[in-house]
C-alpha positions in Angstrom: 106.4 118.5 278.3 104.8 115.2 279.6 107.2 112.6 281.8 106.9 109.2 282.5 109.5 108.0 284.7 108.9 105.7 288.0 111.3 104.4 290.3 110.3 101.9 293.2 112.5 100.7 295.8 110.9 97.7 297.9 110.8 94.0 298.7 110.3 90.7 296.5 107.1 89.6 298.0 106.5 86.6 295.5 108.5 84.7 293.2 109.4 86.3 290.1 107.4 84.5 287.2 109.5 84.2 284.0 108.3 83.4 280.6 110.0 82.6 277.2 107.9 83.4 274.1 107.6 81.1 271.2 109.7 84.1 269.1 112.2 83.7 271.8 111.3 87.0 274.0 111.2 86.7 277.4 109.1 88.9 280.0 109.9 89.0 283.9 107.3 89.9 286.4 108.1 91.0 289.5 105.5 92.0 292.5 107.2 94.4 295.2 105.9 95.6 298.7 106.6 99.4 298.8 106.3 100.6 302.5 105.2 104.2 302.8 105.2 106.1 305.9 103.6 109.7 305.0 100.9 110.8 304.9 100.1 107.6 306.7 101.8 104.2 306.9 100.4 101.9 304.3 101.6 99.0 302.4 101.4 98.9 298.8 102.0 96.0 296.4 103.1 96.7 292.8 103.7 94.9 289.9 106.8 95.7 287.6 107.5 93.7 284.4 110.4 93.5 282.1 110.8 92.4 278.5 113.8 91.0 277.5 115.6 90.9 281.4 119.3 90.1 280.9 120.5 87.1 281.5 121.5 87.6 285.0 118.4 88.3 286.5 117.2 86.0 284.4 119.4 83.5 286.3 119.3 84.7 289.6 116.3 82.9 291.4 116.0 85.8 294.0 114.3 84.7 297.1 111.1 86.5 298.9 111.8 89.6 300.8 114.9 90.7 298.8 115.5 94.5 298.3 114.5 95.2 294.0 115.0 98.5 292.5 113.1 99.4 289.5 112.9 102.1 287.4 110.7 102.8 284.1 107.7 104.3 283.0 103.7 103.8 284.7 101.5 101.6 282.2 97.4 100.9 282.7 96.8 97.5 280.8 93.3 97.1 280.0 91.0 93.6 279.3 87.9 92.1 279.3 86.1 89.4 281.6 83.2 87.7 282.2 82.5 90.4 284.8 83.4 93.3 282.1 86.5 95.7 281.6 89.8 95.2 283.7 92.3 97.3 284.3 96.1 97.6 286.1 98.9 100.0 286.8 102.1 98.5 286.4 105.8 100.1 286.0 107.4 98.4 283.0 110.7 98.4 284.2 113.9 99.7 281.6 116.0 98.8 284.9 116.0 96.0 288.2 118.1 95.9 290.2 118.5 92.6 292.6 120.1 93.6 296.0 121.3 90.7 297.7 123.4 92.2 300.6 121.7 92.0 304.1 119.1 94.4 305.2 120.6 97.4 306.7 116.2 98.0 308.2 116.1 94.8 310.1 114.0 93.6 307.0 111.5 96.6 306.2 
């Protein structure tokens, strides 16, 4: 049996781009900084988005450097450029979750 499931727990480090669709759907795209520590310390930046966000993250305007949790599956996107074939990883997220509380890691 073949699973899909991702779950990232990190930092806002842009502003979250919203869109609204002509049809009325609405994608949110998040990037997060995932700190790793093992096997070596490293920095990651990830994209998640979301179709169809609720209306309360939808609202809420979350600043840089704000905790997210996401979960949902791994996704490669591919496209063409002038310089030929694209390609990304990206979680599309089923879940975020917006944690506005202070940071308990002095902002790590």
């Amino acid at each position: 049996m073949d699973l899909n499931l991702v779950v990232l727990s990190g930092r806002l480090c842009a502003p979250a781009e919203i869109r609204q669709f002509d049809n009325g759907t609405r994608l949110a795209r998040y990037l997060l900084t995932v700190r790793s520590e093992r096997p070596r310390q490293r920095v990651d930046v990830l994209p998640v988005t979301m179709w169809d966000p609720p209306d309360e993250l939808v609202d809420a305007d979350p600043v840089v450097g704000v905790r997210v949790w996401a979960a949902g599956t791994a996704q490669r996107r591919f496209w063409s450029e002038s310089e030929g074939r694209r390609s990304r990883i990206e979680l599309v997220a089923e879940q975020v979750c917006l944690r506005t509380e202070p940071a308990e890691d002095g902002g790590h």
